[in-house]
C-alpha positions as CSV (number, residue, x, y, z in Angstrom):
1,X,32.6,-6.8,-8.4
2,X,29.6,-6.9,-6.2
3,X,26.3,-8.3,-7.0
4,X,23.9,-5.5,-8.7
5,X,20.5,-7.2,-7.5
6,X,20.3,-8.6,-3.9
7,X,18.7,-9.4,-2.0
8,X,17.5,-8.0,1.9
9,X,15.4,-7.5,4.4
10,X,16.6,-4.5,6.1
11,X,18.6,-2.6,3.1
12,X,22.3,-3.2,5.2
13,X,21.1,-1.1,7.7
14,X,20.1,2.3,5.5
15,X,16.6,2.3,6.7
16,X,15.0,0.8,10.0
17,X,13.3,-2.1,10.5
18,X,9.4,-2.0,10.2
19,X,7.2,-3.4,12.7
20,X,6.2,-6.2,9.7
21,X,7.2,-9.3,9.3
22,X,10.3,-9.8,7.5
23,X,9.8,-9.8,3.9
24,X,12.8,-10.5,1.0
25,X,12.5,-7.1,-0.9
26,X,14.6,-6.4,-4.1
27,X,16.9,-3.7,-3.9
28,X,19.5,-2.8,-6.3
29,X,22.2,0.4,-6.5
30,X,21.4,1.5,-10.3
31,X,22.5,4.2,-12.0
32,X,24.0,5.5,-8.4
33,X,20.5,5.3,-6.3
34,X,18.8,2.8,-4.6
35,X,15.8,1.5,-5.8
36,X,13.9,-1.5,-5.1
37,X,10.9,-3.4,-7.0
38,X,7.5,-2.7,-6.7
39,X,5.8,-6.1,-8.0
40,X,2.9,-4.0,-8.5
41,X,4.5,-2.0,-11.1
42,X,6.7,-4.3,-11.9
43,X,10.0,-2.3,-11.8
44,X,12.5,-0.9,-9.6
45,X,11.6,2.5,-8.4
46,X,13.5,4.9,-6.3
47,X,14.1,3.8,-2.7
48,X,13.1,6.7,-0.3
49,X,12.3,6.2,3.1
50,X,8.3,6.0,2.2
51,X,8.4,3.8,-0.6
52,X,10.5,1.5,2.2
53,X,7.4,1.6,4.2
54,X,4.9,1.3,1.0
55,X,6.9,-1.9,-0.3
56,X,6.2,-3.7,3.2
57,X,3.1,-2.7,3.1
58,X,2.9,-4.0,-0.7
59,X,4.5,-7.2,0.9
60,X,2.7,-7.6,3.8
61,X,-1.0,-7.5,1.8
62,X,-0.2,-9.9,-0.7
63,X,2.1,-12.4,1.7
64,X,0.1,-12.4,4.8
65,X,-2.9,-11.9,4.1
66,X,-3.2,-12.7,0.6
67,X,-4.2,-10.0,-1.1
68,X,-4.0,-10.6,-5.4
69,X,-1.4,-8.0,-6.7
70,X,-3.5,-7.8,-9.7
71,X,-6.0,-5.9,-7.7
72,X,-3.6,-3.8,-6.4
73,X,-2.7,-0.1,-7.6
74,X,0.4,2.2,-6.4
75,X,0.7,5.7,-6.7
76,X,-2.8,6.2,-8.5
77,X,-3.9,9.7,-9.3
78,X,-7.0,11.3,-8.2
79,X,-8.6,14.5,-8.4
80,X,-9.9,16.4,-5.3
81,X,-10.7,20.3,-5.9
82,X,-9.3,20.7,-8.9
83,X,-5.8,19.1,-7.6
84,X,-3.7,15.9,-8.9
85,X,-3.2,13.7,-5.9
86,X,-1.4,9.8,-5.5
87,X,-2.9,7.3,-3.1
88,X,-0.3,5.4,-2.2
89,X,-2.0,1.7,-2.4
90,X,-5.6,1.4,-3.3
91,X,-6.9,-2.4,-3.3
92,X,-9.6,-3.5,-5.6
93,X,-12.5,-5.9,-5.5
94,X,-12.8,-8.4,-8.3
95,X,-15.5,-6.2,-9.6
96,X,-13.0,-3.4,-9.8
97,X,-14.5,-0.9,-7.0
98,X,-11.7,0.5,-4.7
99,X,-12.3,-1.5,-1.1
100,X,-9.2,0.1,0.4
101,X,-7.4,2.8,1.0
102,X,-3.4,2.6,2.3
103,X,-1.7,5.8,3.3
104,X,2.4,5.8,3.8
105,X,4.2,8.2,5.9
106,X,8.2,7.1,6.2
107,X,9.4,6.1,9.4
108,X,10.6,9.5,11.2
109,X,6.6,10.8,10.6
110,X,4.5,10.4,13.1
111,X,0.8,9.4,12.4
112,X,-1.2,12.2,13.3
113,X,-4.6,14.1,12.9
114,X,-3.0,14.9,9.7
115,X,-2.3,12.0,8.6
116,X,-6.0,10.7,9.3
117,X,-7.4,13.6,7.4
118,X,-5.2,13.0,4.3
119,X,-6.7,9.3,4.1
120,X,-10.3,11.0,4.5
121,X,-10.0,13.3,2.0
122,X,-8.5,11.1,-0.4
123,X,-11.6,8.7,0.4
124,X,-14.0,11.6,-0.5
125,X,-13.2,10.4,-3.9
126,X,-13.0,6.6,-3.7
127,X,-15.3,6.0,-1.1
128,X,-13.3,2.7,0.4
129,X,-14.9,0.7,3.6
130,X,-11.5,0.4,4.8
131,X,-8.5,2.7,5.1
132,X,-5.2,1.5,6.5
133,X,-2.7,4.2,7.6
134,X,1.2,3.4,8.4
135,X,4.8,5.2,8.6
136,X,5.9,1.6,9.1
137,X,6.4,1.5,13.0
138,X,2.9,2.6,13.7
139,X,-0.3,1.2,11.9
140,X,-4.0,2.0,11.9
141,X,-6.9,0.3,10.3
142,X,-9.9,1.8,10.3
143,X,-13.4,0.9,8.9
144,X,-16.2,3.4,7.6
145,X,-19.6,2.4,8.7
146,X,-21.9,4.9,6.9
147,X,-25.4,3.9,8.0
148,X,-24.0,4.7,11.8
149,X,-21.6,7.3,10.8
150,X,-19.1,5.5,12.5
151,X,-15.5,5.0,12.1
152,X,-14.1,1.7,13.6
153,X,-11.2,0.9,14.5
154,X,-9.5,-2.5,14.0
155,X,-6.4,-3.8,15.3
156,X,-5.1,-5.2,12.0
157,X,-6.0,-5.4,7.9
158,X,-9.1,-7.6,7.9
159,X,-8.6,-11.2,5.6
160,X,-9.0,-11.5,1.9
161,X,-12.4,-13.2,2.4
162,X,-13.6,-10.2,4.6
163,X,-13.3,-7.9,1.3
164,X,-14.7,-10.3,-0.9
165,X,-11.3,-11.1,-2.4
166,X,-12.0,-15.2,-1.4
167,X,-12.8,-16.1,-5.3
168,X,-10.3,-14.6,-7.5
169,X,-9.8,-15.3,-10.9
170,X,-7.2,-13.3,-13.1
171,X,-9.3,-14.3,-16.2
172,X,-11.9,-12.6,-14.7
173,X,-11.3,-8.8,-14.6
174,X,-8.4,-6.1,-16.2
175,X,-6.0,-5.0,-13.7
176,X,-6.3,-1.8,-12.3
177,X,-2.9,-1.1,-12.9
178,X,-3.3,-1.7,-16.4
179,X,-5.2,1.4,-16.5
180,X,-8.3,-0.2,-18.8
């Protein structure tokens, strides 16, 4: 009998490869579904071709550039005219205020005006320096300068210490996962 847990960097070939580095993701074949952990929410969760890209992301934050997972939140739920919406990362500072904002298209979506305006509506709310869009293949990283009213664009995530994430201490702060 096979191995329930294993495992892999590409998911034997069910979804693409991402233009990240390769990362060792969990994923298991549970109650007859893939799913994979989130170390975020620490369980498995249904593997669809977004949360493939959202995991590397996930991944990518925390293993290159060092992002804590503790200040890290999946799937959050805000309200934007009267609507329930889910960012699909937000990352924290240490004094709990969201510093940015990642948006996950699966692979087969392009990135698009769209796409942009999602992230911007969704930052109405949270009011992030940074947003970071991706379908995996394609990424963009932006930054919000409002005394210019500019939008920058950057060729990658900037570093922990950029964010103010350089001094973390778990003892210091509730999770933003934890919900307090």
């Amino acid at each position: 009998m096979p191995n329930k847990e294993q495992q892999t960097q590409n998911n034997n070939g069910v979804y693409p490869p991402l233009n990240f580095p390769a990362f060792e993701l969990r994923v298991a074949k549970r109650n007859g579904r893939n799913e994979i952990f989130d170390p975020v929410r620490k369980r498995y969760v249904a593997l669809t071709p977004e949360e493939w890209v959202r995991q590397h992301v996930i991944a990518y934050l925390h293993c290159c550039k060092h992002y804590p997972l503790e200040l890290m939140k999946v799937e959050g739920t805000i309200n934007i005219g009267g609507l329930s919406r889910r960012c699909d990362v937000v990352v924290y500072s240490t004094a709990l205020e969201p510093i940015l904002l990642v948006e996950c298209k699966q692979p087969m979506v392009e990135l698009s005006q769209k796409t942009f305006d999602q992230a911007a509506r969704y930052n109405l709310v949270l009011n992030v320096p940074y947003l970071f869009i991706t379908n995996g293949l394609t990424h963009c990283c932006y930054s919000i300068d409002k005394n210019k009213q500019e939008i920058i664009y950057h060729p990658d995530l900037p570093e922990r210490t950029a964010l103010g994430l350089n001094s973390v201490s778990l003892a210091d702060y509730e999770s933003p996962e934890s919900g307090k």
